[in-house]
Each structure stands twice: as C-alpha cells, then as structure tokens.
TIGUNU-797526 format. One line per 4 residues: their letters; for each residue x, y, z of N, C-alpha, C. Coordinates in steps of 0.1 Angstrom, whole numbers. Layout:
a) X,Y,Z,X,Y,Z,X,Y,Z  ...
END
This chain:
xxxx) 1216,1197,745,1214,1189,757,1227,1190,765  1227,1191,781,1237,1195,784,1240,1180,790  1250,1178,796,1253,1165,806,1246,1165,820  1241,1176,823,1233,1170,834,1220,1167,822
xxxx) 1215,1169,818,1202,1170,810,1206,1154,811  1217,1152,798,1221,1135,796,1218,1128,810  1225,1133,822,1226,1124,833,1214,1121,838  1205,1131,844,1194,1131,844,1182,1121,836
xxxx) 1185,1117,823,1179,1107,816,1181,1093,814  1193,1093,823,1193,1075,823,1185,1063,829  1177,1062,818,1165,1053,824,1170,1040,828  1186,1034,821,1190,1019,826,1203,1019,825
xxxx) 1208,1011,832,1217,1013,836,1230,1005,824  1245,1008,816,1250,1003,814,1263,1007,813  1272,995,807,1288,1000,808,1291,1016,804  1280,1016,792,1287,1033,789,1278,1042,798
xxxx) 1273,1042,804,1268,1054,816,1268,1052,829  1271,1037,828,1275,1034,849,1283,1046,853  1292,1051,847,1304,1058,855,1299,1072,857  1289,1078,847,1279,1087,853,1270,1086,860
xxxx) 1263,1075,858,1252,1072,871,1258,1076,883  1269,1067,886,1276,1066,897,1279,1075,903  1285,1087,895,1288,1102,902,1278,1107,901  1264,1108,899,1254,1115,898,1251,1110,912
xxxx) 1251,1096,916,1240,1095,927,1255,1091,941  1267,1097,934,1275,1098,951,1272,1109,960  1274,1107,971,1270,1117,975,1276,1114,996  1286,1117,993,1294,1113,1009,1299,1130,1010
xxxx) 1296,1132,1018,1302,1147,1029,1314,1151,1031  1318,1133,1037,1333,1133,1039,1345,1131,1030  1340,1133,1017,1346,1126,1011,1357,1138,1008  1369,1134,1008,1379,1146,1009,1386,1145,995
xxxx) 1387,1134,989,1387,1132,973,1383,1121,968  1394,1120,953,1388,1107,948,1393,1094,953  1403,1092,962,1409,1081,969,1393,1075,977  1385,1084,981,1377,1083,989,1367,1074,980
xxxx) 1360,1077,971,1353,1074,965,1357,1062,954  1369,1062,947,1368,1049,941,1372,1039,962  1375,1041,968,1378,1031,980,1360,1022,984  1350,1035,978,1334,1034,983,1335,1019,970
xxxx) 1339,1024,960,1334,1017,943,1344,998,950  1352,1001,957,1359,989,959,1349,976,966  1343,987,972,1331,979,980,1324,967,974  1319,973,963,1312,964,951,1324,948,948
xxxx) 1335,950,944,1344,941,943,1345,932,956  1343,939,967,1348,931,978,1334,920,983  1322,927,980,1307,924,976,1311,909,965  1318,913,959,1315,901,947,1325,891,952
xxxx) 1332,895,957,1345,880,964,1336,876,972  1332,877,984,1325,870,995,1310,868,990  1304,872,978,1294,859,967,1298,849,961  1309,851,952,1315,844,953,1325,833,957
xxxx) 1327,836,969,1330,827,982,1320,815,986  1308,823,985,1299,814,993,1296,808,982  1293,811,969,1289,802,961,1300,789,958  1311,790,954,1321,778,956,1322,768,969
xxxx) 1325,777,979,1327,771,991,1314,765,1001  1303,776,1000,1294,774,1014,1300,784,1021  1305,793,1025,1309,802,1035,1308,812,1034  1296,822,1041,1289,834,1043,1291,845,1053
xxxx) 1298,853,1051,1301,864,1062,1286,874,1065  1279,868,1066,1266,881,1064,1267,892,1071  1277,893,1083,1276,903,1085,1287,919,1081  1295,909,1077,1308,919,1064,1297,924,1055
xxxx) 1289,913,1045,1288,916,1037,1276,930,1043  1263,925,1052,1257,939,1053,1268,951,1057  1276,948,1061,1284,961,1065,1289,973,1052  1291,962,1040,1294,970,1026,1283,974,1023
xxxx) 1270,967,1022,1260,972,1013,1256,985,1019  1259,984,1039,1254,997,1041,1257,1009,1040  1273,1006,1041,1281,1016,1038,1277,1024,1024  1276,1014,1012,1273,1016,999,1262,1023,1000
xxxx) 1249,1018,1005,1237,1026,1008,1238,1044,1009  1246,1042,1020,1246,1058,1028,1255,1064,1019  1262,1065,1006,1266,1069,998,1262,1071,985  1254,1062,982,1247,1063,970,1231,1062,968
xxxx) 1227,1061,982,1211,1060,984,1209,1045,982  1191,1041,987,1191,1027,985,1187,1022,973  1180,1031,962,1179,1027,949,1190,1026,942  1196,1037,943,1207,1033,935,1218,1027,939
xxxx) 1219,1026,952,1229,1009,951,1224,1000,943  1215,999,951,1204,984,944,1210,985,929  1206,990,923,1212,992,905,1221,988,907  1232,1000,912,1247,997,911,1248,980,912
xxxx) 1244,976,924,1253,962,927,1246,954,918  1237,951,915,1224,943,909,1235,948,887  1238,957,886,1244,959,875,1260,953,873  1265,953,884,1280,949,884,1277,935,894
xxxx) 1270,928,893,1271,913,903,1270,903,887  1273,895,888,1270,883,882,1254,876,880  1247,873,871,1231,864,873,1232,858,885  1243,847,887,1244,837,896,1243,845,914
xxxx) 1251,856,913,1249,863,922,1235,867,925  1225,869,917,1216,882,921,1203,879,930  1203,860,929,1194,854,947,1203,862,959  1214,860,959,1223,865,975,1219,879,972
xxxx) 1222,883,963,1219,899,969,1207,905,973  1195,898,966,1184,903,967,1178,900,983  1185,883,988,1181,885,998,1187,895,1009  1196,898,1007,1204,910,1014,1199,922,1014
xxxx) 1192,930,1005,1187,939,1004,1171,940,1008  1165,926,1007,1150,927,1011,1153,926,1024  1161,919,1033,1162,922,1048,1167,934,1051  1176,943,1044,1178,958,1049,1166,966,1042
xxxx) 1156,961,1038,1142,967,1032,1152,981,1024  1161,977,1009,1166,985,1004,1162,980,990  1157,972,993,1149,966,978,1142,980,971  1142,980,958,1132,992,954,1117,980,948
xxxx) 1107,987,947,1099,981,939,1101,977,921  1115,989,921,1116,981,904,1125,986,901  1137,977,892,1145,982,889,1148,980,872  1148,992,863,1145,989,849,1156,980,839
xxxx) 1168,975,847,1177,966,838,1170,954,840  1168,951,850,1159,934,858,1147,931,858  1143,921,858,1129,920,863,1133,909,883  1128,919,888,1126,917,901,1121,904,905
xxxx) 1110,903,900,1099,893,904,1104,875,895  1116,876,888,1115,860,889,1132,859,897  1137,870,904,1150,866,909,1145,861,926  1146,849,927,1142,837,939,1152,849,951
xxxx) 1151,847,964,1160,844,972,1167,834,980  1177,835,985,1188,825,989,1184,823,1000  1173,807,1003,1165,804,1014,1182,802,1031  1196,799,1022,1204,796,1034,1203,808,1036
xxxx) 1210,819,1028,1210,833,1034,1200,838,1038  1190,837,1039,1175,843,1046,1180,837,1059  1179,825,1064,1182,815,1072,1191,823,1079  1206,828,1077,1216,832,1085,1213,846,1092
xxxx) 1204,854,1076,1201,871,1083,1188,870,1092  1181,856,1094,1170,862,1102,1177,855,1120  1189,847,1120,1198,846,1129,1205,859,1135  1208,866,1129,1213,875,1132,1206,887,1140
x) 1211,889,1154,1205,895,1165,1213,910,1166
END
C-alpha cells in the first residue's frame, strides 16, 4: 500500500493522520510555501480564542470568526473544514461552530468522528448571524 492508497482511506479523523488529512485536502493556488499554509492551519487557533472568548466572556465577533472559517473553506473545501475544525475545537465549542457552519450551509450531512444530530446550536449565535446583513 502506498501513502496515497493510506491517505485516501481515512475514514476518521485523528492525531495520528490529521496532518495527512490536512495536506491531502489543502489545496490554495497561491500558496507559494509552507509559511503560507501553516499561516491557513493558524486559523483554526485563532477560531478557538474567539470560542473561547465568547464562552468566558459573552463576546462574539461573528463576523472575524465567518471570515476564518471562510477563508479555511476555500482552502480545504467545506467537508473537510467541517472535520478539520469540528476535530481540533473543544466539545464545549462544537454548538458555536455548528451554528456557524449551518448558516454558511458548509455543514456536511455527516461527519464520521461526531454524531451531528445531538450537537444543539448556539440559539445567541444564530441570533447575531441571522442580524447580520
């Protein structure tokens, strides 16, 4: 079996194959090296300060935070963000995200580390993204 063969067969996602997932499903034009792409992976981190912002404080940047996911999107597709961030977020995180992703309709119908269907979404953040004009 070769490594794509391997890559190609990762049915779930974890610490020992995220870093292949990852480069399997990058995919930026511009990317002129790797400064470029771990700076994409930073996203995720900066994703998780401003969840966890709002979860301590109450304070919600929704439109920073769509700005990362989209960016992330157009680099790694919408399924596999969804993994990606849904794999590296926290439980407590994964209401904010989901509502974030079902308003950019980047939700997939399933994602095989999770079960989808008992993660609630965050009725304030629904509240602020359907504000948003």
């Amino acid at each position: 079996m070769t490594i794509i063969d391997y890559i190609m067969e990762i049915d779930k996602i974890d610490n020992s194959n995220f870093d292949e997932y990852v480069l399997q499903h990058y995919s930026n034009p511009n990317c002129s090296g790797l400064s470029e792409f771990y700076d994409d992976l930073e996203r995720i981190k900066y994703i998780k300060r401003l969840f966890n912002r709002y979860h301590s404080r109450g304070d919600i940047k929704p439109r920073l935070l769509l700005n990362h996911i989209i960016i992330l999107q157009n680099v790694f597709g919408a399924n596999a963000c969804s993994r990606i961030l849904f794999h590296k977020m926290e439980i407590k995180f994964h209401p904010y995200l989901k509502s974030f992703l079902v308003y950019l309709n980047y939700l997939p119908p399933n994602i095989p580390e999770i079960n989808l269907e008992i993660i609630p979404t965050d009725h304030k953040i629904d509240s602020f993204l359907r504000d948003i004009q």
